[in-house]
mmCIF file of the N, C-alpha and C atoms, coordinates in Angstrom:
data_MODEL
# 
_entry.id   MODEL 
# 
loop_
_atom_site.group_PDB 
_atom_site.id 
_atom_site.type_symbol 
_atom_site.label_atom_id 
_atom_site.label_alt_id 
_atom_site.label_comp_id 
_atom_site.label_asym_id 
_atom_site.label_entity_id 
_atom_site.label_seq_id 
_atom_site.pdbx_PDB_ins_code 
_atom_site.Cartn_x 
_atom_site.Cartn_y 
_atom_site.Cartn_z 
_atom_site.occupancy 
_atom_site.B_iso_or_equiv 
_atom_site.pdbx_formal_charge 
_atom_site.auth_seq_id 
_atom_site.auth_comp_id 
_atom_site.auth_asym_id 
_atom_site.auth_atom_id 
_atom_site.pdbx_PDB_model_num 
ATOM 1   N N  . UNK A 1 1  ? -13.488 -1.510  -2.890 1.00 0.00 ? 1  UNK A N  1 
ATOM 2   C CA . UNK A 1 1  ? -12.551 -1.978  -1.891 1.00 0.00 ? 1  UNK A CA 1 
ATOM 3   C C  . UNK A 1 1  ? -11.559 -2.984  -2.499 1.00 0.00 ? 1  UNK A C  1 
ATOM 4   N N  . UNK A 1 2  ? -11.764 -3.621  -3.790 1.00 0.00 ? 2  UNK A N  1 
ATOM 5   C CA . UNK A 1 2  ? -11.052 -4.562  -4.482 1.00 0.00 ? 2  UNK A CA 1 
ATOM 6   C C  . UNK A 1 2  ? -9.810  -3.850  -4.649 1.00 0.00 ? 2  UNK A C  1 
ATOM 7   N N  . UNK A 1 3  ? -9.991  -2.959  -5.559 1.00 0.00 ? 3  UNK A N  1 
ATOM 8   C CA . UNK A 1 3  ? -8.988  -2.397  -5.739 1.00 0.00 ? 3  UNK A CA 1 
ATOM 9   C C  . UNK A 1 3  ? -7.797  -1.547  -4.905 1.00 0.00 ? 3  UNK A C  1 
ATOM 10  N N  . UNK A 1 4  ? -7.964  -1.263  -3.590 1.00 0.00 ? 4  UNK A N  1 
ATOM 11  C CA . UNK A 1 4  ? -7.418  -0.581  -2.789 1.00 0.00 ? 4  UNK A CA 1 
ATOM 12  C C  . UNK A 1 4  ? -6.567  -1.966  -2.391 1.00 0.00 ? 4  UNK A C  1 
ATOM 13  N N  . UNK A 1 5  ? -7.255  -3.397  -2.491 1.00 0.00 ? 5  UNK A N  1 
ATOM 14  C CA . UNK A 1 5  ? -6.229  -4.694  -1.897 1.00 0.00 ? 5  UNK A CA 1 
ATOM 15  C C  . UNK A 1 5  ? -5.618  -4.539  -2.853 1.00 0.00 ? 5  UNK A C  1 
ATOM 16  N N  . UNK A 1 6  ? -5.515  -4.763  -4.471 1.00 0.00 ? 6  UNK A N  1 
ATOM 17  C CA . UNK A 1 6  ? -4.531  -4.913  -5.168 1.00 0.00 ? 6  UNK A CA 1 
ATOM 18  C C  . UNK A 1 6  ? -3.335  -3.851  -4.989 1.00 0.00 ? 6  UNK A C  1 
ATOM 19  N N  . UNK A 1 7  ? -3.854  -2.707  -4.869 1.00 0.00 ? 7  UNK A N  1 
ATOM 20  C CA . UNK A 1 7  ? -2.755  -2.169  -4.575 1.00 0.00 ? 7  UNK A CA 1 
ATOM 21  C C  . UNK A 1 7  ? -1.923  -1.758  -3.261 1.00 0.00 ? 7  UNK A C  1 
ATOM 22  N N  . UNK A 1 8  ? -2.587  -2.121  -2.211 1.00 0.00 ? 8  UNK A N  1 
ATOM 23  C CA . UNK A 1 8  ? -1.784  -2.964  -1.273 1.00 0.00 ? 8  UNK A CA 1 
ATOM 24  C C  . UNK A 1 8  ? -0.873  -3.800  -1.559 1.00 0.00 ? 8  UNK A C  1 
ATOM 25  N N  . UNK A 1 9  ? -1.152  -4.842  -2.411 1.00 0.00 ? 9  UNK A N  1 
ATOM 26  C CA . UNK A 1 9  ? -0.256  -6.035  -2.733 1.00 0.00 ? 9  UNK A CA 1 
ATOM 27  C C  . UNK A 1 9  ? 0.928   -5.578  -3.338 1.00 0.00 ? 9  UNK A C  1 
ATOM 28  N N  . UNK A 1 10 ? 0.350   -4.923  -4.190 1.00 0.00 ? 10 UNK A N  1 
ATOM 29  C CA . UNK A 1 10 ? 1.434   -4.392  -5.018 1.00 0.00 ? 10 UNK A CA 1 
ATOM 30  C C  . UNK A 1 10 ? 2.691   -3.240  -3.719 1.00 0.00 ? 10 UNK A C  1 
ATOM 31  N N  . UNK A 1 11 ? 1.641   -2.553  -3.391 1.00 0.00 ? 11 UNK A N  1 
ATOM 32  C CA . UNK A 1 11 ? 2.929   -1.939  -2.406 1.00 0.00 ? 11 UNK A CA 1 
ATOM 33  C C  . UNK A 1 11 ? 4.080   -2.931  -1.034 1.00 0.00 ? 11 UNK A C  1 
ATOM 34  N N  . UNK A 1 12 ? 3.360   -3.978  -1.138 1.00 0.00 ? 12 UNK A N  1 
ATOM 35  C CA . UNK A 1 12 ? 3.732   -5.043  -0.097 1.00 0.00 ? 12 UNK A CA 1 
ATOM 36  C C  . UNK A 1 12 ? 4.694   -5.576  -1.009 1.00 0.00 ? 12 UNK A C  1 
ATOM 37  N N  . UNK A 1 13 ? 4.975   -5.900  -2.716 1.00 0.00 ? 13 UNK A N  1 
ATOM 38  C CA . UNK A 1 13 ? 5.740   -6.606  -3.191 1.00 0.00 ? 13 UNK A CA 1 
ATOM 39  C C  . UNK A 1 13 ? 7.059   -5.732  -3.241 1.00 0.00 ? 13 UNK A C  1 
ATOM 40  N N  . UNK A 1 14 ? 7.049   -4.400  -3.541 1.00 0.00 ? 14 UNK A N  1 
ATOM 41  C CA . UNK A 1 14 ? 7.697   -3.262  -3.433 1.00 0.00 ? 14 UNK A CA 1 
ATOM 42  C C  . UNK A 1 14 ? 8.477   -3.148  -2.021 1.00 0.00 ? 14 UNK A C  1 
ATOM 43  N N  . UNK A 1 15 ? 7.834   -3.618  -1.113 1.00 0.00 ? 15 UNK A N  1 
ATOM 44  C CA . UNK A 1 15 ? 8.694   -3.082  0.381  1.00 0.00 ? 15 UNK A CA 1 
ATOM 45  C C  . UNK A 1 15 ? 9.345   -4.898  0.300  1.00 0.00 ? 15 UNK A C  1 
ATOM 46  N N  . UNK A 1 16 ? 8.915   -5.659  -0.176 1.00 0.00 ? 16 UNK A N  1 
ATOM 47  C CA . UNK A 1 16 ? 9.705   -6.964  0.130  1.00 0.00 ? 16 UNK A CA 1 
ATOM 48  C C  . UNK A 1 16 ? 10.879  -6.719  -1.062 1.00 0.00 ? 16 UNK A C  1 
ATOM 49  N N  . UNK A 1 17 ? 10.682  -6.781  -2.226 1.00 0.00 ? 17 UNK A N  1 
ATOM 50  C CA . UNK A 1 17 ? 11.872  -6.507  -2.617 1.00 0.00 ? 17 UNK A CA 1 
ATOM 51  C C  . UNK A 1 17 ? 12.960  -5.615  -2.285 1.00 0.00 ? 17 UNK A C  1 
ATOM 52  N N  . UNK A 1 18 ? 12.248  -4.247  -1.610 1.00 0.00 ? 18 UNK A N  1 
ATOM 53  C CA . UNK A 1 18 ? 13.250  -3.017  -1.254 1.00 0.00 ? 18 UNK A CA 1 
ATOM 54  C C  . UNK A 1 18 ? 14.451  -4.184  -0.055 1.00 0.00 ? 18 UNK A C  1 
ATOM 55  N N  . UNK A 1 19 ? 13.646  -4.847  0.461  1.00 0.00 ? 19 UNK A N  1 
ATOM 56  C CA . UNK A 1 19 ? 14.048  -5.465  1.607  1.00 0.00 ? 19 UNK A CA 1 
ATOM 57  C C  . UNK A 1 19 ? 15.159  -6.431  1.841  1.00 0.00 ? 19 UNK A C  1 
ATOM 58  N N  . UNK A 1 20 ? 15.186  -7.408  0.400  1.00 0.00 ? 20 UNK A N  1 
ATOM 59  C CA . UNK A 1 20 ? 15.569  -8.074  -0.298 1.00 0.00 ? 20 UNK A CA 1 
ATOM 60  C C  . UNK A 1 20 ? 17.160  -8.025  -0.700 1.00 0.00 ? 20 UNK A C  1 
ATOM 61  N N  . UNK A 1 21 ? 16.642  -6.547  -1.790 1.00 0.00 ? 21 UNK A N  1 
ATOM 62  C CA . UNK A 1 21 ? 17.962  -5.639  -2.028 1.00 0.00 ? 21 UNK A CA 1 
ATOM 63  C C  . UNK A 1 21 ? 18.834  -5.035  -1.005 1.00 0.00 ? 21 UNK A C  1 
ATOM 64  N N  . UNK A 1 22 ? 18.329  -4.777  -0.135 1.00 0.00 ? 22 UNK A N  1 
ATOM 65  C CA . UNK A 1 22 ? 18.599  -3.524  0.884  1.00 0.00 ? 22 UNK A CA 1 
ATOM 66  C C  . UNK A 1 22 ? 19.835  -4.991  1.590  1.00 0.00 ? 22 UNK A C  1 
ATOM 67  N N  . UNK A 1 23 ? 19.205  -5.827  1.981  1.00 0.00 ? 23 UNK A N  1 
ATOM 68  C CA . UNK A 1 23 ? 19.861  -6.760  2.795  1.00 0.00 ? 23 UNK A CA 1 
ATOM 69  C C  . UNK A 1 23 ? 21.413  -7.300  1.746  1.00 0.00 ? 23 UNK A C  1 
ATOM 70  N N  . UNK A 1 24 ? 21.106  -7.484  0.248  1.00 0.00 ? 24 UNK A N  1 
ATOM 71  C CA . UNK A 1 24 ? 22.109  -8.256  -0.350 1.00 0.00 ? 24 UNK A CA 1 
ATOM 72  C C  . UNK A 1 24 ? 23.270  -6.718  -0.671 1.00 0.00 ? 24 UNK A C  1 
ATOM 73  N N  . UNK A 1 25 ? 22.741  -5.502  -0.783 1.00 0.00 ? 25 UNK A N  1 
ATOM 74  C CA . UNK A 1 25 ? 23.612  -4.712  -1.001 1.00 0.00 ? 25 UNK A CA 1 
ATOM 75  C C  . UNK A 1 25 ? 24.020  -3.735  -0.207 1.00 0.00 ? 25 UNK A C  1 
ATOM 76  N N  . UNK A 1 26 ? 23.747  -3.769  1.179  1.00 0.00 ? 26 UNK A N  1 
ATOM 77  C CA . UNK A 1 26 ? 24.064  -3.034  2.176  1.00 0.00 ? 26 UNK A CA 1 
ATOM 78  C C  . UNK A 1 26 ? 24.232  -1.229  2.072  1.00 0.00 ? 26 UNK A C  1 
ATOM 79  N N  . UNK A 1 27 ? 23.165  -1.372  1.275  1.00 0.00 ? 27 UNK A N  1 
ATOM 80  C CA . UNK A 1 27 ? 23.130  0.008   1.122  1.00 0.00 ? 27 UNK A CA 1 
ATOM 81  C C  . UNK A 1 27 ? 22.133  0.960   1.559  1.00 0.00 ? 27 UNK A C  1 
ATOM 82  N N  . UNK A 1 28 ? 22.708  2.042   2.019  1.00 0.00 ? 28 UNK A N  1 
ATOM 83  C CA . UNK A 1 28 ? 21.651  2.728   3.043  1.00 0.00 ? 28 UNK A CA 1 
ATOM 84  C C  . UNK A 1 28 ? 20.977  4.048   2.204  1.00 0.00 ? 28 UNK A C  1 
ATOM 85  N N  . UNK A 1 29 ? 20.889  4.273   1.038  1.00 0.00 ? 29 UNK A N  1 
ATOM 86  C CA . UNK A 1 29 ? 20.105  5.156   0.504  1.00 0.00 ? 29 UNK A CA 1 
ATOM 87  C C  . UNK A 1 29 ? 19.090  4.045   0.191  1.00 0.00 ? 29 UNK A C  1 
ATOM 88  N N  . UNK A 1 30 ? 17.753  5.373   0.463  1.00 0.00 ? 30 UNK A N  1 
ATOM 89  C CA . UNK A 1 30 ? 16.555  4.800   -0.033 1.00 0.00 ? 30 UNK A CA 1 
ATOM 90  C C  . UNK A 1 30 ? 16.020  5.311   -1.510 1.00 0.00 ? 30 UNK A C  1 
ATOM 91  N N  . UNK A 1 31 ? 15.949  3.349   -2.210 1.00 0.00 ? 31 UNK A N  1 
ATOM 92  C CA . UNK A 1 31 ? 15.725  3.801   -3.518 1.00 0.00 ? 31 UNK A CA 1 
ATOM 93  C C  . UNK A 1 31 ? 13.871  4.676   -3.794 1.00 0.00 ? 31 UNK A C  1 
ATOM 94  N N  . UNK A 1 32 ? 13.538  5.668   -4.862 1.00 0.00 ? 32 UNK A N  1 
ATOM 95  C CA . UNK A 1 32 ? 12.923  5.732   -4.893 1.00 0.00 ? 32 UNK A CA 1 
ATOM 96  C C  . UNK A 1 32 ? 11.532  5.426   -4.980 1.00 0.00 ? 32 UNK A C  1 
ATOM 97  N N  . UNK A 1 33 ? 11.504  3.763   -5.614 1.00 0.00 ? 33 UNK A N  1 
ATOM 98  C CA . UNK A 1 33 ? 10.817  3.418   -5.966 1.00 0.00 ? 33 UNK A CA 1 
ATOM 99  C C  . UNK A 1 33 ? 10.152  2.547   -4.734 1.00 0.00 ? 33 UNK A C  1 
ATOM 100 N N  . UNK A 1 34 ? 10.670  2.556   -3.287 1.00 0.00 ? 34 UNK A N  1 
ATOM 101 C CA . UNK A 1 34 ? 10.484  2.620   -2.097 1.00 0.00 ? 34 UNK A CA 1 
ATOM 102 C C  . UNK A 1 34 ? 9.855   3.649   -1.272 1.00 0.00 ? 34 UNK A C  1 
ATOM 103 N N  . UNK A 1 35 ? 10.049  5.267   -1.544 1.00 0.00 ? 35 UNK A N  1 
ATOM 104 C CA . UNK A 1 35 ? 9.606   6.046   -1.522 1.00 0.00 ? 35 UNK A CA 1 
ATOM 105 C C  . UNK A 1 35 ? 8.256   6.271   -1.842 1.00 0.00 ? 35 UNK A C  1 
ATOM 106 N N  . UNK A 1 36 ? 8.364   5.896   -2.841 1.00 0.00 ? 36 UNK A N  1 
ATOM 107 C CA . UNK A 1 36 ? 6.813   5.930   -3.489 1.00 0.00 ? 36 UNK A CA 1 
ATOM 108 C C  . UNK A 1 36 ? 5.325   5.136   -2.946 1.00 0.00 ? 36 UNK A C  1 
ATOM 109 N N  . UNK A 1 37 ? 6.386   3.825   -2.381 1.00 0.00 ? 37 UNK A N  1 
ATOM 110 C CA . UNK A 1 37 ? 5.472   2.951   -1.926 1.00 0.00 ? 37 UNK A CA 1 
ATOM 111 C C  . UNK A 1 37 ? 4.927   3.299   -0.875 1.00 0.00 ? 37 UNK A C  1 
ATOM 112 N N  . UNK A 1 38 ? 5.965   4.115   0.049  1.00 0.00 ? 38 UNK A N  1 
ATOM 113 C CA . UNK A 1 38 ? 5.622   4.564   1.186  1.00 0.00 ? 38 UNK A CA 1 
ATOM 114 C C  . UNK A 1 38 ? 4.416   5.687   1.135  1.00 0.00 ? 38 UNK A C  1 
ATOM 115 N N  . UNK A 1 39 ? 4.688   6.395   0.179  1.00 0.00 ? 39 UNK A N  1 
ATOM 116 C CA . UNK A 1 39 ? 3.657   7.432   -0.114 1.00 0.00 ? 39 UNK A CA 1 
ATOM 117 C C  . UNK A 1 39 ? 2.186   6.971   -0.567 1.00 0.00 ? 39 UNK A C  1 
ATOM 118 N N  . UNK A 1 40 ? 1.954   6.161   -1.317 1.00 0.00 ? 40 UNK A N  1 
ATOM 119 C CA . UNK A 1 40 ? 1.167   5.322   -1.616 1.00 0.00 ? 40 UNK A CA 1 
ATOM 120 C C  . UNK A 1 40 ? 0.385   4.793   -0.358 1.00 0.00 ? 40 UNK A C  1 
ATOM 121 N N  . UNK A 1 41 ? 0.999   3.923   0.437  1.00 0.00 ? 41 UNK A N  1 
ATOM 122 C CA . UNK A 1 41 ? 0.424   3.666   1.522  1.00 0.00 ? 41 UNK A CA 1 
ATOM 123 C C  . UNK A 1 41 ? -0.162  4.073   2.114  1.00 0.00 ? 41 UNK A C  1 
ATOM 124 N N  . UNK A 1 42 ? 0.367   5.403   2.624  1.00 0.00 ? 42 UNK A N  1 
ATOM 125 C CA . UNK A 1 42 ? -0.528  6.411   3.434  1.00 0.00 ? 42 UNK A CA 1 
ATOM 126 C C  . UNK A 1 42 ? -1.885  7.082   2.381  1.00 0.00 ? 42 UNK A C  1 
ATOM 127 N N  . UNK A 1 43 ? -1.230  7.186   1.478  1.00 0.00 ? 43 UNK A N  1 
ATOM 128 C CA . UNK A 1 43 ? -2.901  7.438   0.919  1.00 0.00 ? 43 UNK A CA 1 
ATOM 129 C C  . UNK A 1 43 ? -3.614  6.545   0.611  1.00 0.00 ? 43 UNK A C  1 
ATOM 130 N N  . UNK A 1 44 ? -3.424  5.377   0.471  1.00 0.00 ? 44 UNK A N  1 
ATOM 131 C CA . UNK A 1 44 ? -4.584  3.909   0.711  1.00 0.00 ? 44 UNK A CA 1 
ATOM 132 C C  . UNK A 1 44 ? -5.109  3.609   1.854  1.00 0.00 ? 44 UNK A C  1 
ATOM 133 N N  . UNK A 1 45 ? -4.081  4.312   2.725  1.00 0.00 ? 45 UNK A N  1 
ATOM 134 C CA . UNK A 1 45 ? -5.105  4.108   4.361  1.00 0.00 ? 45 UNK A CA 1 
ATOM 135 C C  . UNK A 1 45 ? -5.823  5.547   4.224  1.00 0.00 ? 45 UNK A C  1 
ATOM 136 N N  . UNK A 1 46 ? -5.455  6.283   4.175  1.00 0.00 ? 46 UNK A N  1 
ATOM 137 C CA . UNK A 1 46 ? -6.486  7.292   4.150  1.00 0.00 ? 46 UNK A CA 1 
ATOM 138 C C  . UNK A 1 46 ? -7.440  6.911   3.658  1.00 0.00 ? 46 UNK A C  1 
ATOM 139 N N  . UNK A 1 47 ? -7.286  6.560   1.820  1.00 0.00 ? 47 UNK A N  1 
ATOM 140 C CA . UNK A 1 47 ? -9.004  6.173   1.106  1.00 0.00 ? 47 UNK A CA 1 
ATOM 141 C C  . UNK A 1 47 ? -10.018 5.091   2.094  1.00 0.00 ? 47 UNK A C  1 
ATOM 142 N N  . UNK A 1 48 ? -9.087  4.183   2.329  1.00 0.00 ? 48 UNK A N  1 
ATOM 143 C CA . UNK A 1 48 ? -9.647  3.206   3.263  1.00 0.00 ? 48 UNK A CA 1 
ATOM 144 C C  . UNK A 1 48 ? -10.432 4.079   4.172  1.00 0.00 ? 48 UNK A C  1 
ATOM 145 N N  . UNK A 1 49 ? -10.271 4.760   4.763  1.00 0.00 ? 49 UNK A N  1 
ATOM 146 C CA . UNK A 1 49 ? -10.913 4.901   6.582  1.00 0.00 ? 49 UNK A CA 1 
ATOM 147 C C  . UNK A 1 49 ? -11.911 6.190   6.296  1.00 0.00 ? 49 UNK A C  1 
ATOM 148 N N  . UNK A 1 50 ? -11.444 6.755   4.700  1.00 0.00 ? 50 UNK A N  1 
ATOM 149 C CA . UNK A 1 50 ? -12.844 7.541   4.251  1.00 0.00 ? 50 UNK A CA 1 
ATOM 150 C C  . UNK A 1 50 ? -13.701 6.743   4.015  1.00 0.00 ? 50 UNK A C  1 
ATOM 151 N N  . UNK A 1 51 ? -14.039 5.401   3.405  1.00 0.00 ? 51 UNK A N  1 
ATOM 152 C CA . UNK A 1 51 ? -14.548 4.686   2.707  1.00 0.00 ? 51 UNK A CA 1 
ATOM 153 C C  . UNK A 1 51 ? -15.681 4.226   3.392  1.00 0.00 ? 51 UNK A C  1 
ATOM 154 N N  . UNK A 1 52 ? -14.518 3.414   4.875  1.00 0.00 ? 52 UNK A N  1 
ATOM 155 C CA . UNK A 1 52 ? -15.560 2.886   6.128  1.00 0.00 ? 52 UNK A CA 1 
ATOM 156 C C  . UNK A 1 52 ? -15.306 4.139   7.003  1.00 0.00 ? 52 UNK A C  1 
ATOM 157 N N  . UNK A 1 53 ? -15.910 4.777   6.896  1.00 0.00 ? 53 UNK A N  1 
ATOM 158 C CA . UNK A 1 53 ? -16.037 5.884   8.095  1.00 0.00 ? 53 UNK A CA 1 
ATOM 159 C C  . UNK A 1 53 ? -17.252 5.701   8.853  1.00 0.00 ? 53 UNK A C  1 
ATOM 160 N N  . UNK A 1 54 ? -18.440 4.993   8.319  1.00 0.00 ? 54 UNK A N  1 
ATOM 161 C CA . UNK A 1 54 ? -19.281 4.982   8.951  1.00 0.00 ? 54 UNK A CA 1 
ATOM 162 C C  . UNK A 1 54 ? -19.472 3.610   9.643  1.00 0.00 ? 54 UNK A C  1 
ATOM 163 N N  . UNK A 1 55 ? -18.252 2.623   9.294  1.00 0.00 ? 55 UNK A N  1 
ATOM 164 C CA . UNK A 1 55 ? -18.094 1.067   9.812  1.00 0.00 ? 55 UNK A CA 1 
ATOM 165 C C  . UNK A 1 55 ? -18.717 0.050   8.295  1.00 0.00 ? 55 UNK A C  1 
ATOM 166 N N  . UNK A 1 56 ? -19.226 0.996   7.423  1.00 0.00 ? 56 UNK A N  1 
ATOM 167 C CA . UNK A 1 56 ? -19.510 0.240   6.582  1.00 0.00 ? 56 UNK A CA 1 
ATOM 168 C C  . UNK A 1 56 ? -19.109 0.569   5.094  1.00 0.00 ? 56 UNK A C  1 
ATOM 169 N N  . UNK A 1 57 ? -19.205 -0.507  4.046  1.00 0.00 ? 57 UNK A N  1 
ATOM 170 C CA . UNK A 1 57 ? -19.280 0.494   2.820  1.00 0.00 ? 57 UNK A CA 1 
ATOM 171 C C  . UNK A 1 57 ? -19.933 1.502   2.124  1.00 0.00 ? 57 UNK A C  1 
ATOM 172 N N  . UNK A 1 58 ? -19.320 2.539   1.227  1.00 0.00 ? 58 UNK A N  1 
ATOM 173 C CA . UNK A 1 58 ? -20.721 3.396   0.827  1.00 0.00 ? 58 UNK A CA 1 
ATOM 174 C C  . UNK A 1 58 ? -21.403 2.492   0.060  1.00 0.00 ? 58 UNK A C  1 
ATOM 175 N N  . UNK A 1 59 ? -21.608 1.686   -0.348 1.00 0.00 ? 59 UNK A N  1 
ATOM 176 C CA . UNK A 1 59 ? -22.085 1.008   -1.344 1.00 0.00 ? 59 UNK A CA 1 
ATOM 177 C C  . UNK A 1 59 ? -22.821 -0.354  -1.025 1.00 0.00 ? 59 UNK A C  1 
ATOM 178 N N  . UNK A 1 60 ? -23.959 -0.631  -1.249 1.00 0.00 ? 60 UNK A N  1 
ATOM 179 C CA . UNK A 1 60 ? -24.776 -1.867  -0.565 1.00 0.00 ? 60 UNK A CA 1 
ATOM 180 C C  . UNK A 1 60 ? -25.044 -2.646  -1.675 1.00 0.00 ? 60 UNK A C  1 
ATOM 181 N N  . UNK A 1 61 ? -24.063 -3.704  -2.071 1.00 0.00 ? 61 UNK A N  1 
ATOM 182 C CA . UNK A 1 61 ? -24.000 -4.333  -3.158 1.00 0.00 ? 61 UNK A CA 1 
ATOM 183 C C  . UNK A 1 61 ? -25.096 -5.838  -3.524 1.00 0.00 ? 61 UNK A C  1 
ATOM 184 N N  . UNK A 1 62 ? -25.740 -6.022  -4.313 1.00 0.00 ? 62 UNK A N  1 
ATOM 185 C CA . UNK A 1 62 ? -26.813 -6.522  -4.209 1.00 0.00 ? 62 UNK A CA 1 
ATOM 186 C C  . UNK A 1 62 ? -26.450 -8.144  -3.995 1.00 0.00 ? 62 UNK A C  1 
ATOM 187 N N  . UNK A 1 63 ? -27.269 -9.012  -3.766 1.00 0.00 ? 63 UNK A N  1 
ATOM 188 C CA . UNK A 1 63 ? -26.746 -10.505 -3.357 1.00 0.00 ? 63 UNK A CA 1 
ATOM 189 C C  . UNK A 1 63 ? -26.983 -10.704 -2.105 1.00 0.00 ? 63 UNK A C  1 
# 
């Protein structure tokens, strides 16, 4: 599950910069590298809700 946050983050830094740009250059094509993020996303929520499908992790980590 660690890793599915990092790359959250990473797609969250991606839509703030798109956001950033988008605002200082008034430009209405979407760059790709926005695209991607978007695509990304949806398959991190997907892995996510396979992961906890049962409300929990597959994995019962010791501690």
């Amino acid at each position: 599950m660690r890793g599915i946050r990092d790359i959250e983050r990473k797609i969250e830094q991606v839509e703030s910069k798109a956001l950033v740009t988008e605002k200082t250059e008034q430009s209405e094509s979407q760059p790709a590298e926005m695209t991607e993020a978007q695509i990304a996303k949806g398959y991190v929520a997907a892995v996510r809700v396979l992961l906890l499908e049962d409300g929990d992790p597959p994995l019962e980590l010791p501690g």
